[in-house]
N, C-alpha and C positions, 0 to 999 in steps of 0.2 A: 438663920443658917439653913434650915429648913428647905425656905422659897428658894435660895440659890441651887441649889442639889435639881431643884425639879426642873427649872428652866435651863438648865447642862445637859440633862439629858432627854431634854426637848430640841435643843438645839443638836445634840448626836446626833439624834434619829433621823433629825432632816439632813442633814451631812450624807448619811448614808445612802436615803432616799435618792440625794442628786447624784452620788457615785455609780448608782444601780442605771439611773438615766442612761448618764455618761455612754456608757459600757454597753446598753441596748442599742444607743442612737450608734455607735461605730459600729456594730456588728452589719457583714455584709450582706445585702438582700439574697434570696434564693435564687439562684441560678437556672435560666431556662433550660428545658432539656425537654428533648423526644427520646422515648422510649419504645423497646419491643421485649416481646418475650420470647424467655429460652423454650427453643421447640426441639423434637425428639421426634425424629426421622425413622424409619428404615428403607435405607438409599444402596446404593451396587459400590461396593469399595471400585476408586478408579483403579485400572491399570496404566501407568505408566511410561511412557516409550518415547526415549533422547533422538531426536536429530538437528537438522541443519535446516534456517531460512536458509532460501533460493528464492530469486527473481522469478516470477512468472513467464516471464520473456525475457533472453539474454542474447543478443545477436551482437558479430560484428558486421556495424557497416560499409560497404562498400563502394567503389565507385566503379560506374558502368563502363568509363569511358578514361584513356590515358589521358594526364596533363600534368603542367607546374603548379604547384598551390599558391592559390596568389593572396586568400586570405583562411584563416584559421580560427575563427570566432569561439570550438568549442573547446572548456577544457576541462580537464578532470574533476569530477567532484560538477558539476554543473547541470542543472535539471533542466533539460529542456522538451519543449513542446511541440507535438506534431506537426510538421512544416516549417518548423525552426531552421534555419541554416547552420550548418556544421564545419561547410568547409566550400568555397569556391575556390574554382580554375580559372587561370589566363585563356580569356579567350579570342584574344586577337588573332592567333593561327585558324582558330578554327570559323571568325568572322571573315577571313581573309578565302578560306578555301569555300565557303559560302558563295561569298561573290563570284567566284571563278565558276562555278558551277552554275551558277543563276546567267549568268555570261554566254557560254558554252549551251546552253539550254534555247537562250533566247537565237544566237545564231541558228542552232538546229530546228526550232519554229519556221525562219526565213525558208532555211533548203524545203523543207518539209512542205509548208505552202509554195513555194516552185515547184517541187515534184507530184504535189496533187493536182495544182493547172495543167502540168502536160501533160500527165494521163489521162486527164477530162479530154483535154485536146485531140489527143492520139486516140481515144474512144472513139471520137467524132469522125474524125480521118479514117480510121477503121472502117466505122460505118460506111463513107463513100465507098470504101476501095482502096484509098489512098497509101493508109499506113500498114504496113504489111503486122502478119498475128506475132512477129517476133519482136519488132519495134511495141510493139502494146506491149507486152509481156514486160518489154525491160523499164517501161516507164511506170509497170502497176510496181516492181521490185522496189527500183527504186523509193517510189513514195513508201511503201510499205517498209522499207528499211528506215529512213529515216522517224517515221512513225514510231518503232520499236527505238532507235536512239533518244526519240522523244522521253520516252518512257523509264528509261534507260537514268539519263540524266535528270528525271524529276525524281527514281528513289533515290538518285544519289543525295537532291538535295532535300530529300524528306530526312536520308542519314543527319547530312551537316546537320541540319534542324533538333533534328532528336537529339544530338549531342550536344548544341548549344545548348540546351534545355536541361540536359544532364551535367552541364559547367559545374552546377550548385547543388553539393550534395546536401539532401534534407532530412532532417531527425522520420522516419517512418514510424511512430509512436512516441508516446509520451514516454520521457525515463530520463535516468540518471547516466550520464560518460562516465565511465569506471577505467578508461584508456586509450591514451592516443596512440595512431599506427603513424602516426608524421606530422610536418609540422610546414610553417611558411617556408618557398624556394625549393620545396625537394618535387623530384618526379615522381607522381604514380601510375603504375603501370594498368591495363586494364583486369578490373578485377582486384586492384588492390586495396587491402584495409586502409580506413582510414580511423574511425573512431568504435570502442565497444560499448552500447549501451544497452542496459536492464532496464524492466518495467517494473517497479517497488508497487505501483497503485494494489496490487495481490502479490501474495507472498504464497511459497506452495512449498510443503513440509513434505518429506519423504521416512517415513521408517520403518523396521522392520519388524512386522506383527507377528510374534510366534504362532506355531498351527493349530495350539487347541482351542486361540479363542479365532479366529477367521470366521467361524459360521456362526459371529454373534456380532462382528461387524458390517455396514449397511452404506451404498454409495446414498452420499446426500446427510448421513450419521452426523449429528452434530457433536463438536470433542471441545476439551478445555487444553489452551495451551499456558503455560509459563514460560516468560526465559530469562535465562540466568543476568540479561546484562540490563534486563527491567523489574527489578524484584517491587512485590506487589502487585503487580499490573496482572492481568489474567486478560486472555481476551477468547474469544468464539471462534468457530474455525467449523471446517466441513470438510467432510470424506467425502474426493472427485474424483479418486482411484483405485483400485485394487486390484493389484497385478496378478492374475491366477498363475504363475509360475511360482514355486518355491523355491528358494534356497536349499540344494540337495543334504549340506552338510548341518546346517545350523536350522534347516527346516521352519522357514521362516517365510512369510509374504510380504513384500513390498505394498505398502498403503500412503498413497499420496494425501496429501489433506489441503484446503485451501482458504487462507486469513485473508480478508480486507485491512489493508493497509492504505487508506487515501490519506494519512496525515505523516505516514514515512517514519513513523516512531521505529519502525521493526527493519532493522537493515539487514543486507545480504550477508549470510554465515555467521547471522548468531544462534547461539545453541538453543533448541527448544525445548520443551518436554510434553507431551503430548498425553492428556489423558481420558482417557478411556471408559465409560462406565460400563465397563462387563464382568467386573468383578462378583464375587459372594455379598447378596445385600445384609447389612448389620446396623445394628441399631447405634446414632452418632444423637449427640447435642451440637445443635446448630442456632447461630445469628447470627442477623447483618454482618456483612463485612465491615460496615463503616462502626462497628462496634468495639471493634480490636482498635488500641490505642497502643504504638511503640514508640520505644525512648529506652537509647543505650542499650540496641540490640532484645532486650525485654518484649515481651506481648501481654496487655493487661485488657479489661475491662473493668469497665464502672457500672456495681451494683446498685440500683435502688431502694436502702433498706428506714424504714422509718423516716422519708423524708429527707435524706442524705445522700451522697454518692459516696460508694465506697470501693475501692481499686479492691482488682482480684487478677492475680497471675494466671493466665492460661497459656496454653500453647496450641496452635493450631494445628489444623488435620486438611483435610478433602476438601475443596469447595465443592458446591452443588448449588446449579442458578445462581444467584446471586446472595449466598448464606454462606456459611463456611462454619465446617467442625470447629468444634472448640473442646481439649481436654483438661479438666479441672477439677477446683471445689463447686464450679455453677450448677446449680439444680434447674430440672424444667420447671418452668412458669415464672420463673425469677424476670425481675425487669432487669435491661441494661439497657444504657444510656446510647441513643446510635447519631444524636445531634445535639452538638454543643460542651464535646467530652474530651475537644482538644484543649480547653483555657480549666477545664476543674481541678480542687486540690482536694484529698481525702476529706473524707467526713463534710465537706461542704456541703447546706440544704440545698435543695432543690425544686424546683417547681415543674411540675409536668407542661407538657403544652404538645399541642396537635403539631402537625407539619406545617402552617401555615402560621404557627405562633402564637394562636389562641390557648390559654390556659382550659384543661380539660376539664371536667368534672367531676365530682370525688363520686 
């Protein structure tokens, strides 16, 4: 009875052993991650200031010359590029009164060289004696008028020309049609619209700077914008303007500011917010941006603590360069996670690693 007892709980013990296996081999390896730490600034609280994208160029354009519209290529919503075509005219009237002037022209070439032969002629006659000083006179006129109809009839047909030319109205910048002024078959008259297009490539913000901070703004200032219908996005911007007139009543200056938009993410009239670093500087906790992780409206970060990641609620504040306040339980020096913090789950290990993915060194 003895020997049985011992070899039962010989055989327990290895039982357990392989359960313990088990249970190591499924646990999931450490999870790569870049880290940074909590840093503690003292930065200028921004000031804040709401206005409107606007187009940097917003023209309607026009057509030089009256005609029927014979085609209509542009149409709303449609990005086109400098020297695009917009819109062409019929131009068979205006091929037709070409000819008749090209016509008309070449006849008065003919008179023109018979009235400079007989005044050569009658020069000569002169010089005998022959042709009296009155007779010369009428044959210099003569040539000398037709000369002038010469002249006469080539701007006409430099006109025809320039207007043939003008048939095909052309996009004069790169941009977006925001509106048509007509369409195929209609008449326009000269000078009439025909399409309205904006230049999106820059975008130019207008607001209005109250008076006490003005002599702490700078042409050329670099500002942070938001806007409301791209949330998260922040992007660069520059002070092009500054209207030295105040607003009498609200005592306020007009400051223009100017965003690069070559990828057209920022459209015309959407709300922006504009800010400013001129405020009272105070002391913030800041990190990466790409630190902040949200889900279901929530803003969190993942702490580095003993080898684990661990979610922490914060809520943001200011950005500044490319960091952003954070208000919380984060203390400075703390790590958190700024790559590889979208797939973690609490308490998950982790493994450090450089930006390039090599594991760093303890």
């Amino acid at each position: 009875m003895k020997s049985k007892k011992i070899i039962f709980m010989v055989i327990h013990f290895g039982l357990g052993s392989l359960i313990i296996s088990s249970a190591e081999a499924q646990a999931p390896p450490p999870a790569p991650v870049v880290v940074s730490k909590v840093e503690e600034q003292k930065v200028q609280k921004p000031v804040t200031l709401v206005g409107a994208a606007e187009p940097n160029t917003r023209s309607v354009i026009a057509s030089e010359i009256a005609g029927l519209v014979e085609k209509f290529p542009a149409q709303e919503g449609d990005y086109v590029r400098k020297g695009d075509e917009l819109a062409e005219f019929q131009i068979k009237p205006l091929l037709i009164t070409l000819r008749e002037a090209k016509a008309t022209k070449s006849e008065a070439l003919a008179r023109f060289e018979l009235a400079r032969k007989n005044f050569t002629r009658f020069q000569q006659l002169h010089h005998k004696g022959v042709a009296s000083d009155q007779q010369l006179q009428d044959m210099e006129s003569e040539r000398n008028a037709w000369s002038a109809r010469m002249s006469q009839l080539q701007a006409q047909i430099d006109r025809y020309e320039y207007n043939l030319a003008r048939s095909k109205i052309l996009a004069p910048f790169n941009g977006f049609v925001t509106r048509e002024y007509t369409e195929v078959g209609q008449w326009v008259a000269e000078g009439g619209p025909i399409v309205e297009l904006i230049d999106m490539d820059t975008v130019e913000i207008k607001v209005d700077l109250p008076e006490r901070y003005i002599s702490q703004v700078k042409i050329n200032e670099k500002v942070i914008l938001n806007l409301d219908a791209l949330p998260g996005v922040a992007v660069d911007g520059r002070v092009t303007s500054i209207v030295p007139q105040a607003d009498r009543e609200a005592r306020t200056f007009p400051v223009k500011v100017e965003i690069e938009n070559k990828d057209h993410i920022i459209k015309s009239g959407m709300v922006a917010r504009v800010s400013f670093l001129i405020g009272e500087p105070t002391l913030v906790k800041l990190v990466p941006k790409d630190a902040i992780v949200e889900n279901n409206n929530s803003k969190f970060l993942y702490v580095v603590n003993n080898g684990t990641a661990q979610p922490m609620p914060v809520s943001t504040g200011m950005a500044y360069k490319d960091l952003i306040e954070v208000i919380g339980p984060v203390e400075t020096g703390q790590l958190v996670v700024i790559r590889g913090n979208e797939r973690l789950r609490p308490g998950q290990p982790v493994k450090i690693v450089n930006q390039d993915g090599v594991q760093k060194e303890s």
